[in-house]
C-alpha positions in Angstrom: 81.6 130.5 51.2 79.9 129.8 54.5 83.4 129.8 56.3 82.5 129.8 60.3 78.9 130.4 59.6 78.0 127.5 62.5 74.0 126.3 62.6 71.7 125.1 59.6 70.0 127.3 57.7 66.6 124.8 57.4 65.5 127.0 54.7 63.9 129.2 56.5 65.1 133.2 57.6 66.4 134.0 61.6 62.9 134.5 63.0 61.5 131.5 61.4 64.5 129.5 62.8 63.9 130.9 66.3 60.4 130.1 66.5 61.0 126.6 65.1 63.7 126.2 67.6 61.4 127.7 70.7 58.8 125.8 69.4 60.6 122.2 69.0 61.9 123.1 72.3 58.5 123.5 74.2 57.5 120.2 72.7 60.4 118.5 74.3 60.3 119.8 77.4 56.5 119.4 77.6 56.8 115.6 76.4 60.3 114.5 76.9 59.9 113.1 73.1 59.2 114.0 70.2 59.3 112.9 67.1 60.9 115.3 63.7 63.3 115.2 61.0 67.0 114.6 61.4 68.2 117.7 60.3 66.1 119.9 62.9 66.6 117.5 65.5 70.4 117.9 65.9 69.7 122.0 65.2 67.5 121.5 68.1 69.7 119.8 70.2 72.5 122.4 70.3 69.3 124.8 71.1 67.8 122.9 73.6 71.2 122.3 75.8 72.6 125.4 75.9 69.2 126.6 77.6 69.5 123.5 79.9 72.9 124.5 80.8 71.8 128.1 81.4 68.9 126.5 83.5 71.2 124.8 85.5 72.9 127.9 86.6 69.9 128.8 89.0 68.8 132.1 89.9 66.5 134.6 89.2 69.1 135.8 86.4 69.0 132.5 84.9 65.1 132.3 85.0 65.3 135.8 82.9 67.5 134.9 80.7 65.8 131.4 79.7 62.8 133.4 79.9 64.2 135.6 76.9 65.6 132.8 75.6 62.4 131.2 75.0 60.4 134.3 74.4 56.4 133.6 74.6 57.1 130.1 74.7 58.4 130.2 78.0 54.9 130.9 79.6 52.7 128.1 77.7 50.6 126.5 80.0 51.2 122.5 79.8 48.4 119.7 79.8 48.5 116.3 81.2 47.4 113.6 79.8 43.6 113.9 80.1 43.9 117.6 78.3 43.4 119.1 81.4 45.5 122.6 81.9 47.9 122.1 85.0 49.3 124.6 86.8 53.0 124.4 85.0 54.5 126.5 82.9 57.3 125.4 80.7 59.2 127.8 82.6 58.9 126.2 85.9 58.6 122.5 84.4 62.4 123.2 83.2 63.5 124.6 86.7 61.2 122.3 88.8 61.6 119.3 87.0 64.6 118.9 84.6 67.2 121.1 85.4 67.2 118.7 89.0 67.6 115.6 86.9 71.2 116.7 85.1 72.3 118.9 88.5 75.4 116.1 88.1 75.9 116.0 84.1 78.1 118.1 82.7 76.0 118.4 79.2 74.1 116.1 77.1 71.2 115.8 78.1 69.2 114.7 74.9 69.5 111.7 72.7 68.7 111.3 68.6 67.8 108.5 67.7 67.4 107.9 64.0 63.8 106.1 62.8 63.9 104.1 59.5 60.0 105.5 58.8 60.2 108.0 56.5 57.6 111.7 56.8 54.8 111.0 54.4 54.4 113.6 52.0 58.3 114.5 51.2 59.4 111.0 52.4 61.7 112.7 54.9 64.2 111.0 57.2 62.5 111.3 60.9 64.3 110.9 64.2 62.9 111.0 68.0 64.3 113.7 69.9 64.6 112.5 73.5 65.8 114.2 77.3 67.9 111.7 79.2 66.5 109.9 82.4 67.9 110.7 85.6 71.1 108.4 85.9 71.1 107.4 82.4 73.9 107.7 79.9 74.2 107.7 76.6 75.5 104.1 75.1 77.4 103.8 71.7 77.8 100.3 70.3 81.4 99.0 70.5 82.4 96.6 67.5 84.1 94.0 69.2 87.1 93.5 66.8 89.7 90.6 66.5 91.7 90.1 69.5 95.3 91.4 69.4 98.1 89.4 68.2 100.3 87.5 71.0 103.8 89.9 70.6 107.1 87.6 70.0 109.9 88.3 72.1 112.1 90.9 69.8 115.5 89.6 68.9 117.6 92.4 70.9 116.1 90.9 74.2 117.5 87.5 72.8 120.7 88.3 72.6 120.7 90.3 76.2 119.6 87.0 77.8 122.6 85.5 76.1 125.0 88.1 77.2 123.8 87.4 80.6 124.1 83.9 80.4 127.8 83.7 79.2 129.0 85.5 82.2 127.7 83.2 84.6 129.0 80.4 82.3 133.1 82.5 82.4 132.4 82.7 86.4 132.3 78.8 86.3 135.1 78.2 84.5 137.4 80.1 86.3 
């Protein structure tokens, strides 16, 4: 039994899951998108927010700890768009860049979006794996349902307003 064992397993051992998990987590922060399974993208998620969240803490602690958080990953050099190397890191892109963007959010910061292409080879179920813009918030689809029936008056508040009547009625008589 697997009884508060939390995380997928993803068929792979500890070290392959952390390098699978640093690695889909460079990806994203180098692209903002990316595009995997289902599976590792909501692993990744839960990855990939805690070390925003420790980003967000600031600090040279903070850098070390995303730092070994990250391991080698951490000092990749990123490429624009013309495959030229810049002067980033994905260190400094996450404290220069991103961790600014969610300063006011108070966690999720990435978005799964479910694709209806399937992987060719193993015809696995893909996903994009997306970082929030700044100001933007998640939206779930609200079913509009049928409107609320119209409430009758219960008979207990019937027979108050009768009760009050008839003494206004004795008062006359008199």
């Amino acid at each position: 039994m697997r009884h508060l064992k939390a995380g997928r397993k993803l068929n792979r051992n500890a070290e392959h899951r952390i390098a699978l998990m640093r690695n889909l987590t460079r990806a994203l922060l180098e692209h903002e998108r990316i595009i995997t399974t289902v599976e590792k993208a909501k692993e990744a998620r839960r990855y990939i927010e805690r070390t925003i969240t420790l980003a967000k803490r600031g600090g040279l602690h903070a850098r070390r700890l995303v730092l070994m958080r990250l391991g080698p990953v951490a000092k990749v050099t990123l490429y624009d768009k013309k495959n030229a190397p810049t002067d980033d890191t994905v260190l400094t892109k996450l404290f220069d860049d991103i961790v600014p963007r969610f300063k006011d959010r108070q966690g999720g910061y990435t978005r799964v979006i479910k694709r209806h292409e399937r992987r060719l080879g193993d015809a696995g179920h893909t996903a994009f794996l997306e970082l929030l813009k700044e100001g933007e918030t998640k939206v779930r689809a609200k079913s509009k349902g049928a409107p609320a029936p119209a409430v009758a008056p219960k008979v207990s508040e019937e027979k108050e307003e009768k009760k009050a009547e008839k003494p206004a009625e004795e008062k006359k008589a008199e």
